[in-house]
OpenMM code with the backbone's topology and positions (N, CA, C; nanometers):
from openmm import Vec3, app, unit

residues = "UNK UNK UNK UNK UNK UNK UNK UNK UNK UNK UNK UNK UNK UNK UNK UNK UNK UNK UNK UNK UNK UNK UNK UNK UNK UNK UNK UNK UNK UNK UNK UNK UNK UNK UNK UNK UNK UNK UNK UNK UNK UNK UNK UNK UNK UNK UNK UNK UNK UNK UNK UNK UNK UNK UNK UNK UNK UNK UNK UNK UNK UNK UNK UNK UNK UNK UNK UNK UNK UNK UNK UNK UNK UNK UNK UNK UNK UNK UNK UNK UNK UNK UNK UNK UNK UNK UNK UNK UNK UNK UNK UNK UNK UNK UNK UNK UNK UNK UNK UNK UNK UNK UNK UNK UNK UNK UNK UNK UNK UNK UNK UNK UNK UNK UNK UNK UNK UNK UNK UNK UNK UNK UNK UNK UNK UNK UNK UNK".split()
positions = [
    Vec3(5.8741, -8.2878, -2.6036),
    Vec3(5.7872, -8.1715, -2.6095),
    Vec3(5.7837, -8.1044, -2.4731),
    Vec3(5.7989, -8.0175, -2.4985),
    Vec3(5.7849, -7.8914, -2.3320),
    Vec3(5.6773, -7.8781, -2.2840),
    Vec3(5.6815, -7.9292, -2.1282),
    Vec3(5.5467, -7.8868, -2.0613),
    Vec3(5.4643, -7.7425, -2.0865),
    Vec3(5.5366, -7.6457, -2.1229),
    Vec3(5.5028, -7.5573, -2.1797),
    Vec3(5.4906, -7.5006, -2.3063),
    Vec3(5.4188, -7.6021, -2.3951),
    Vec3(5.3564, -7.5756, -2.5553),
    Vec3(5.2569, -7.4805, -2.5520),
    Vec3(5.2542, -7.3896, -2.6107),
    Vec3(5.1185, -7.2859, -2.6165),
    Vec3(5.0316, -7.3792, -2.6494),
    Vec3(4.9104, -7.3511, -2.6348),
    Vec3(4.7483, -7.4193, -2.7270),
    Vec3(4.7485, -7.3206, -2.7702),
    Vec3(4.7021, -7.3285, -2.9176),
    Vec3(4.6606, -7.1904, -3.0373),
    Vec3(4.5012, -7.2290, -3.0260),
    Vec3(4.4354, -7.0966, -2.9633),
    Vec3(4.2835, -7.0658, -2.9767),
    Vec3(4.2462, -7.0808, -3.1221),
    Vec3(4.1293, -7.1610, -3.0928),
    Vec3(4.1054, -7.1115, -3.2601),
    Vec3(4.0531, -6.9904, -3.2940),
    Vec3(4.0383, -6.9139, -3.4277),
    Vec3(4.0565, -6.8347, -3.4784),
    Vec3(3.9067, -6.7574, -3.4483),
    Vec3(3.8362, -6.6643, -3.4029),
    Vec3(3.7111, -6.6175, -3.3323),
    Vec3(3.7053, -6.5427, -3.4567),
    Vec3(3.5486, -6.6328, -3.5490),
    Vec3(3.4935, -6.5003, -3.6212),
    Vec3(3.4193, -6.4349, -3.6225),
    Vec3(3.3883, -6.3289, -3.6836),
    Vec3(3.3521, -6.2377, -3.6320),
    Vec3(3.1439, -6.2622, -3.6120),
    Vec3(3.1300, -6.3879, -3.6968),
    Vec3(2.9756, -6.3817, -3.6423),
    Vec3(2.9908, -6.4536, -3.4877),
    Vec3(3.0757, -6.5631, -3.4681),
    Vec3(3.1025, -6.5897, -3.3093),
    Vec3(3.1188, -6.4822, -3.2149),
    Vec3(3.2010, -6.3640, -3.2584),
    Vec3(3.1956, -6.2619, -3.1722),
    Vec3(3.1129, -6.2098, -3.1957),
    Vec3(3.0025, -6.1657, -3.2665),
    Vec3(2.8657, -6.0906, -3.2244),
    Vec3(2.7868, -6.1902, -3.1431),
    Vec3(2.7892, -6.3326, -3.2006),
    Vec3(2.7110, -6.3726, -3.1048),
    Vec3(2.7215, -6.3678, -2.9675),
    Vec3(2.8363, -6.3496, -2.9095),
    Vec3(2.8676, -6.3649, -2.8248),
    Vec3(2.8586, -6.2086, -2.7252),
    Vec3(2.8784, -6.1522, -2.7949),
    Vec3(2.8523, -6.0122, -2.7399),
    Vec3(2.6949, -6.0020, -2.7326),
    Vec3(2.6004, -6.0005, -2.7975),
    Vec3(2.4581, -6.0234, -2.8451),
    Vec3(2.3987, -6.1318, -2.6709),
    Vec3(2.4427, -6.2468, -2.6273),
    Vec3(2.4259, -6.3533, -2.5766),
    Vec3(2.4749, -6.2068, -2.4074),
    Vec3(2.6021, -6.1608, -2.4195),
    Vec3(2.6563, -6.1330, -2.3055),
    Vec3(2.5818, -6.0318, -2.2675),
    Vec3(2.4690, -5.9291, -2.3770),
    Vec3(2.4041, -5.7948, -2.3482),
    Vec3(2.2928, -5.8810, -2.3083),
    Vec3(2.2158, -5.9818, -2.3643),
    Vec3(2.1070, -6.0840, -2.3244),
    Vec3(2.1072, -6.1106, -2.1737),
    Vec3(2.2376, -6.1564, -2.1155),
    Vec3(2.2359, -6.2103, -1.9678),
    Vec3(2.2380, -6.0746, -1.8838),
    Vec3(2.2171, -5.9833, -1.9084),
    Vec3(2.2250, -5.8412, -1.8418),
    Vec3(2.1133, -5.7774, -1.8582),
    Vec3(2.0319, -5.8231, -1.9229),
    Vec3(1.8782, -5.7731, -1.9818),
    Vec3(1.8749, -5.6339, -2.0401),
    Vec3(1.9433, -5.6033, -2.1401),
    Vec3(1.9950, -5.5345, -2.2157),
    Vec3(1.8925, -5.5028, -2.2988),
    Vec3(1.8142, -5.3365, -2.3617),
    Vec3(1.7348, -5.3925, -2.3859),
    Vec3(1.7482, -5.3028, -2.5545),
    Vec3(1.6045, -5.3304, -2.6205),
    Vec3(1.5963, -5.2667, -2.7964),
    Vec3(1.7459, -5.2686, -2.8100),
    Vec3(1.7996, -5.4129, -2.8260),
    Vec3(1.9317, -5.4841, -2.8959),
    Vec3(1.8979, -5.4462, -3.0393),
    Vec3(1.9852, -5.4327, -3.1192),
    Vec3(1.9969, -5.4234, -3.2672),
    Vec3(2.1615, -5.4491, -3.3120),
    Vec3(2.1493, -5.4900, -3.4359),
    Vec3(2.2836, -5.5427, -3.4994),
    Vec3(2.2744, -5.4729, -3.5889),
    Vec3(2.3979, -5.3250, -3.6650),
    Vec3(2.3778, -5.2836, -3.7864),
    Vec3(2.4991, -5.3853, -3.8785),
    Vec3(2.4953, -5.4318, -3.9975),
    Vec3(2.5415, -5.4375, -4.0809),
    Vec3(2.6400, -5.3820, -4.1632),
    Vec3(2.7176, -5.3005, -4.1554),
    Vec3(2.7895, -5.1803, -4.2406),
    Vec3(2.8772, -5.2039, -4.2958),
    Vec3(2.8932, -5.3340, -4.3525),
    Vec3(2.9660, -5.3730, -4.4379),
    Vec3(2.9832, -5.3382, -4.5916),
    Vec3(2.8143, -5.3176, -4.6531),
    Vec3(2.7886, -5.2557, -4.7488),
    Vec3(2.7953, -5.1555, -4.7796),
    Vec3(2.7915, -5.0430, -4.6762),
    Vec3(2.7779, -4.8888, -4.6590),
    Vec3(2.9033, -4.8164, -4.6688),
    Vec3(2.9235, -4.7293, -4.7634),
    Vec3(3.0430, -4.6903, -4.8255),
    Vec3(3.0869, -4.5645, -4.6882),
    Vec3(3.2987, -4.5835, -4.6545),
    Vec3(3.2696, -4.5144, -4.5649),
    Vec3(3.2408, -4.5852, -4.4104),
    Vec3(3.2234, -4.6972, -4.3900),
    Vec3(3.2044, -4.7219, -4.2746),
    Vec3(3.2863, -4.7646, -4.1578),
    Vec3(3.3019, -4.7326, -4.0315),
    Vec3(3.4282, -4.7340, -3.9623),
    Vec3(3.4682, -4.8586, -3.9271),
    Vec3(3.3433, -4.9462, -3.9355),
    Vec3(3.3697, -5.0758, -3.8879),
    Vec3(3.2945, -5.2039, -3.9712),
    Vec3(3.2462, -5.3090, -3.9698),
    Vec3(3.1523, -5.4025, -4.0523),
    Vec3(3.0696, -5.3811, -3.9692),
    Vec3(3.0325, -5.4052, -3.8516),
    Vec3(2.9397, -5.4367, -3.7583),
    Vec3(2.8984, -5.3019, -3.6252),
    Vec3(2.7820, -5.2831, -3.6287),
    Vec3(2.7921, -5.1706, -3.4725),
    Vec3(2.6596, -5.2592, -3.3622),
    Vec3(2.7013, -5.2530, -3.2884),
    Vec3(2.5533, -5.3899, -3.2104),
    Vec3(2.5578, -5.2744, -3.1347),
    Vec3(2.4219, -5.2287, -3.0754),
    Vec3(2.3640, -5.0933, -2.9980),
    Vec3(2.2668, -5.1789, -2.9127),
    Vec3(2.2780, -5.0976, -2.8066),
    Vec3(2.1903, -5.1477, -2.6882),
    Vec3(2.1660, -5.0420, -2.6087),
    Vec3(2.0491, -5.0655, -2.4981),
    Vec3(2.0523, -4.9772, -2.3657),
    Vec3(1.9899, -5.0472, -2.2569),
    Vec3(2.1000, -4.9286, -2.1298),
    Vec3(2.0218, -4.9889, -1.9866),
    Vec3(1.9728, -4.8663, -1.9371),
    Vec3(1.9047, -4.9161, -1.8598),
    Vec3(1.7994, -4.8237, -1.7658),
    Vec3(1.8565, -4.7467, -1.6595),
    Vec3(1.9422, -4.7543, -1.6313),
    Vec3(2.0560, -4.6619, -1.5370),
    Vec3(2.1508, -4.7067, -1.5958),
    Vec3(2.2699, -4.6183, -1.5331),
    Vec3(2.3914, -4.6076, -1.5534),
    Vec3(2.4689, -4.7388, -1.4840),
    Vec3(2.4101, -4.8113, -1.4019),
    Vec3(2.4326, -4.8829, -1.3344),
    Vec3(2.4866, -5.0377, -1.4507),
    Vec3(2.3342, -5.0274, -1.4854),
    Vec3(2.3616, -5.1650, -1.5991),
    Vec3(2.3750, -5.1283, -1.6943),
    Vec3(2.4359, -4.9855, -1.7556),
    Vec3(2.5115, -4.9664, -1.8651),
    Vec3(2.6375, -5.0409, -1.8212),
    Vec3(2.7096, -4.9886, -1.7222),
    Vec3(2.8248, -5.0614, -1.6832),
    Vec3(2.8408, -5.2362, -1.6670),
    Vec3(2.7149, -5.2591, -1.6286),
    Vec3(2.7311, -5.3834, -1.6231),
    Vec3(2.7080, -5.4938, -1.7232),
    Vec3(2.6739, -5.4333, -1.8246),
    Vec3(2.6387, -5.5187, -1.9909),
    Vec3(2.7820, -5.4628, -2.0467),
    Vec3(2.8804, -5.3725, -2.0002),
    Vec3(2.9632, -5.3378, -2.0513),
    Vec3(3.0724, -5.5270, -2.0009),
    Vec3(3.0812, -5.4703, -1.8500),
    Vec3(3.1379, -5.5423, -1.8026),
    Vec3(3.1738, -5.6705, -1.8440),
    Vec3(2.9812, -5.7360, -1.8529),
    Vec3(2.9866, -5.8932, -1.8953),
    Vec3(3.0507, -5.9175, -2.0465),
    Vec3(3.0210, -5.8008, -2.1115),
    Vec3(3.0656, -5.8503, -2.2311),
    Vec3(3.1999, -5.8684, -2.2732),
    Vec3(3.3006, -5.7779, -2.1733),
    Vec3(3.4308, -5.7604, -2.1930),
    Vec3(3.4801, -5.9090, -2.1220),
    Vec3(3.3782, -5.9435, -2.0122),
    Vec3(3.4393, -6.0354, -1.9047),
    Vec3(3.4441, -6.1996, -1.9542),
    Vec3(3.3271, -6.2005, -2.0574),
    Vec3(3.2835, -6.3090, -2.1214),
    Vec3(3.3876, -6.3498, -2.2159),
    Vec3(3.4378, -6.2405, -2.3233),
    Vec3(3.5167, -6.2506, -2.3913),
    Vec3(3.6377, -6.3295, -2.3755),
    Vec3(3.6727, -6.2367, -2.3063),
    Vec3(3.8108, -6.2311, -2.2371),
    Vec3(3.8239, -6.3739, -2.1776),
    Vec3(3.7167, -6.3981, -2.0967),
    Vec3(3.7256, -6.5340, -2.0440),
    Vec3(3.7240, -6.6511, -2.0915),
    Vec3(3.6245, -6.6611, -2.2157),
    Vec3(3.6228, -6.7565, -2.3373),
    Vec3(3.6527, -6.7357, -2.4631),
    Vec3(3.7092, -6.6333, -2.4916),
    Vec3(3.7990, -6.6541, -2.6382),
    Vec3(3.9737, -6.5673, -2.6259),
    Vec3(3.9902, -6.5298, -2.4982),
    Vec3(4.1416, -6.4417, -2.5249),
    Vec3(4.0612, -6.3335, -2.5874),
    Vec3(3.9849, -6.2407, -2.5826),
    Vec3(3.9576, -6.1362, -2.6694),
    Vec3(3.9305, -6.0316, -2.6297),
    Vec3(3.9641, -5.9340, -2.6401),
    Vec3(4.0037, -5.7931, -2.5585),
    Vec3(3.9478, -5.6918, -2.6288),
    Vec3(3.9139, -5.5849, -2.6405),
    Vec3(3.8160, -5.4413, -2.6725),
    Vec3(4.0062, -5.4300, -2.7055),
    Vec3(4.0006, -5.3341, -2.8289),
    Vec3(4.1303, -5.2445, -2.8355),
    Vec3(4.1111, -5.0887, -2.7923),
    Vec3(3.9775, -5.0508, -2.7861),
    Vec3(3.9565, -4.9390, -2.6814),
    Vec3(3.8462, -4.9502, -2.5998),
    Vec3(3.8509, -4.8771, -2.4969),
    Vec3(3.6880, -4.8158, -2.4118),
    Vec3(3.6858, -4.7267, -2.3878),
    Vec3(3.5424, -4.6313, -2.4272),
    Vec3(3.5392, -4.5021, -2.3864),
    Vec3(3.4000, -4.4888, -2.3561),
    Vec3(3.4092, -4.4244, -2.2437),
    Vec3(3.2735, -4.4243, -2.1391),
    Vec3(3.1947, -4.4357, -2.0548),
    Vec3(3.3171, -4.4986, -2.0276),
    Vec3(3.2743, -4.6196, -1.8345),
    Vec3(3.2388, -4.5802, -1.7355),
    Vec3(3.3316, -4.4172, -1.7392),
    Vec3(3.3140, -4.3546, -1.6196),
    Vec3(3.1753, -4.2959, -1.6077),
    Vec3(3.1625, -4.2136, -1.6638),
    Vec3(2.9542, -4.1772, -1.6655),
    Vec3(2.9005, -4.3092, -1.7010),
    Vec3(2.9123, -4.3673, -1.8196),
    Vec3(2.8235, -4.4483, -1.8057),
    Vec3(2.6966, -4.4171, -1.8851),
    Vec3(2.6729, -4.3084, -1.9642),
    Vec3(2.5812, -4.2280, -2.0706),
    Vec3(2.5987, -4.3196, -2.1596),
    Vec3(2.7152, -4.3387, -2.2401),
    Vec3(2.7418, -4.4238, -2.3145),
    Vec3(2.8630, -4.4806, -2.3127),
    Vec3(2.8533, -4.5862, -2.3491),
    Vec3(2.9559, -4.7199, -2.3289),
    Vec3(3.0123, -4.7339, -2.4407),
    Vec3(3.1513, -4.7469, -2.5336),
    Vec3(3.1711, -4.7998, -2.6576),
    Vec3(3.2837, -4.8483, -2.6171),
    Vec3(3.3242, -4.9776, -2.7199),
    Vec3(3.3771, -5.1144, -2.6936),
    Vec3(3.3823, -5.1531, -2.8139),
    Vec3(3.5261, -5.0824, -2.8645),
    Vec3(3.6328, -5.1094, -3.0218),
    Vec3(3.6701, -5.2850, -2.9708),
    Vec3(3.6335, -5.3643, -3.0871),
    Vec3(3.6534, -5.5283, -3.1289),
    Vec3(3.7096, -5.4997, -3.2469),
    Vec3(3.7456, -5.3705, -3.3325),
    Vec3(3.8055, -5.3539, -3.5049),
    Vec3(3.6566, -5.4320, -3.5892),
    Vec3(3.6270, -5.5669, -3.5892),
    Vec3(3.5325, -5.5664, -3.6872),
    Vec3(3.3910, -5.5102, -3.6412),
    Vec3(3.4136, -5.4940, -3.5014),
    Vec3(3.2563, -5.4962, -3.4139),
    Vec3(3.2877, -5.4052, -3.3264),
    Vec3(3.1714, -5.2781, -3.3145),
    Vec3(3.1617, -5.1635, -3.2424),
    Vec3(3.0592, -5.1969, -3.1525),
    Vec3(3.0677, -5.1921, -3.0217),
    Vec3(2.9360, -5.2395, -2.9396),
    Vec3(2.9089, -5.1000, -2.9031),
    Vec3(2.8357, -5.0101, -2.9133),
    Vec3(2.7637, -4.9140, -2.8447),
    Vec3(2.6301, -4.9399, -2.7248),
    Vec3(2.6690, -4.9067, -2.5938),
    Vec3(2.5886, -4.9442, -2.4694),
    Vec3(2.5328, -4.7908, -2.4195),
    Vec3(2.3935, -4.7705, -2.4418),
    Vec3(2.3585, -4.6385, -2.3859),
    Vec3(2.2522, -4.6330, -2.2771),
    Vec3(2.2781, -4.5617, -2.2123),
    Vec3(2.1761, -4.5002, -2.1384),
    Vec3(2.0317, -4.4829, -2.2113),
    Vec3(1.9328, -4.5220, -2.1876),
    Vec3(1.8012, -4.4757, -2.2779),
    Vec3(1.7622, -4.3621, -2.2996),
    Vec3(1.7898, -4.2281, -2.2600),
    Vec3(1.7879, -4.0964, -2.3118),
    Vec3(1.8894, -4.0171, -2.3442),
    Vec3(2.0269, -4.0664, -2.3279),
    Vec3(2.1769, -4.0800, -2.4612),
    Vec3(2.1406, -4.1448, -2.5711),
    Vec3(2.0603, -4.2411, -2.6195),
    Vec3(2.0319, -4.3082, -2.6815),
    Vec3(1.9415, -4.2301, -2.8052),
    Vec3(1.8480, -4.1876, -2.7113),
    Vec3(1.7525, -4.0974, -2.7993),
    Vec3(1.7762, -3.9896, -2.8553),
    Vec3(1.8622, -3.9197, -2.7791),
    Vec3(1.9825, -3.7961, -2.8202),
    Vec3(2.0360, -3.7922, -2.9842),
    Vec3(2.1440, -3.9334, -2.9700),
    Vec3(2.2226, -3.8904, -3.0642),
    Vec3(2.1640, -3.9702, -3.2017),
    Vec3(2.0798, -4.0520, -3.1389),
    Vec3(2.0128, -4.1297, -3.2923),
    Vec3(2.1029, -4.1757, -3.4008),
    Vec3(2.1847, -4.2906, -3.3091),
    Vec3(2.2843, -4.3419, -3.4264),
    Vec3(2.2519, -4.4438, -3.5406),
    Vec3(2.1232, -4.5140, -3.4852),
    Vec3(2.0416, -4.5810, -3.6171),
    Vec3(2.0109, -4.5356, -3.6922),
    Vec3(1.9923, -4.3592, -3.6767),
    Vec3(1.9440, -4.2520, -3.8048),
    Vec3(2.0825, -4.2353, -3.8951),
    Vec3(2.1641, -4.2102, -3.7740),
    Vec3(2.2785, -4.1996, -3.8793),
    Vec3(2.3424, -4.3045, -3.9944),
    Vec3(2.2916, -4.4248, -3.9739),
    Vec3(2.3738, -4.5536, -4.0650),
    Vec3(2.2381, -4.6219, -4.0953),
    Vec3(2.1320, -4.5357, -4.0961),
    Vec3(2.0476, -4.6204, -4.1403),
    Vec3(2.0226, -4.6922, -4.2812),
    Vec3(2.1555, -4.6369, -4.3763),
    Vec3(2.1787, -4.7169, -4.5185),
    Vec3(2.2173, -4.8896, -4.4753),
    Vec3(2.2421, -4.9010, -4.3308),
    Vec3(2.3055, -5.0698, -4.3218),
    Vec3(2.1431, -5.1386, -4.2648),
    Vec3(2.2052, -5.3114, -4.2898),
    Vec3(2.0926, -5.3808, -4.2842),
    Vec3(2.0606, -5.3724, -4.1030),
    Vec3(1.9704, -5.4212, -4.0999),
    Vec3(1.9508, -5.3951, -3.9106),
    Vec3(1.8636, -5.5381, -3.9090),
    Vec3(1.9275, -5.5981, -3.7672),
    Vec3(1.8641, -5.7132, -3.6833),
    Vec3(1.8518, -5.6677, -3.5693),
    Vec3(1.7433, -5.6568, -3.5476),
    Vec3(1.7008, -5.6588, -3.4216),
    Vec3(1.6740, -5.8085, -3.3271),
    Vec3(1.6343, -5.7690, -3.1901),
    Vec3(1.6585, -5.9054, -3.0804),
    Vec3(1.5847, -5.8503, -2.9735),
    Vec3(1.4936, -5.9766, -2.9860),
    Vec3(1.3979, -5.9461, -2.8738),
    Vec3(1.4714, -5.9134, -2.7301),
    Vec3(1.3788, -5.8306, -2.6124),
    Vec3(1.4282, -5.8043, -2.4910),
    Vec3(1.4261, -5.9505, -2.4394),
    Vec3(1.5187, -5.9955, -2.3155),
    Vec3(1.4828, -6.0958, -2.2492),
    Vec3(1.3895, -6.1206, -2.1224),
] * unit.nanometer
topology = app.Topology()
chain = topology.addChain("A")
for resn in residues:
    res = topology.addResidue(resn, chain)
    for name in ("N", "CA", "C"):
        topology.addAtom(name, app.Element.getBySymbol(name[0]), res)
């Protein structure tokens, strides 16, 4: 056998990756966390959208950061897009089953994306 055998990760599903995203906005004090559901909702771009906000632009970036950094670091798992980093208004972070939306608290209030999908189930999570 070759010193160089891959190890095959096991297979990350997708409630491990919310939790884990959920856990990574937690250590950043991330705050009115919510999990939509949209699995049921006809039409929907993704199963999952987890929404959050920080209080500056500062720790928008940085709940962005941990969550990409966490990933990446403990499961091989990579965003297939990001758009938003640079302002920092809002943060989004394509996973295909899981949309993380990271806002600013008055971007947040703006575009009212819980109004928009409010046909999916919602969990909310206390601040830390």
């Amino acid at each position: 056998m070759s010193s160089q055998a891959k190890v095959k990760q096991p297979k990350l599903t997708v409630e491990d990756l919310n939790e884990l995203i959920i856990e990574s906005i937690q250590d950043i004090k991330g705050k009115n966390l919510v999990k939509l559901d949209l699995r049921e909702v006809e039409d929907a771009p993704t199963d999952f959208f987890i929404i959050c906000e920080g209080d500056s632009n500062t720790q928008v970036k940085a709940i962005s950061g941990n969550i990409q950094k966490r990933l990446k670091l403990e499961t091989a798992t990579f965003p297939s897009h990001v758009e938003g980093e640079h302002n920092a208004h809002w943060v989004c972070l394509d996973y295909f089953s899981t949309v993380v939306h990271i806002f600013y608290r008055e971007t947040r209030k703006y575009y009212e994306l819980e109004q928009l999908w409010s046909d999916a189930k919602f969990t909310e999570y206390q601040s830390l």
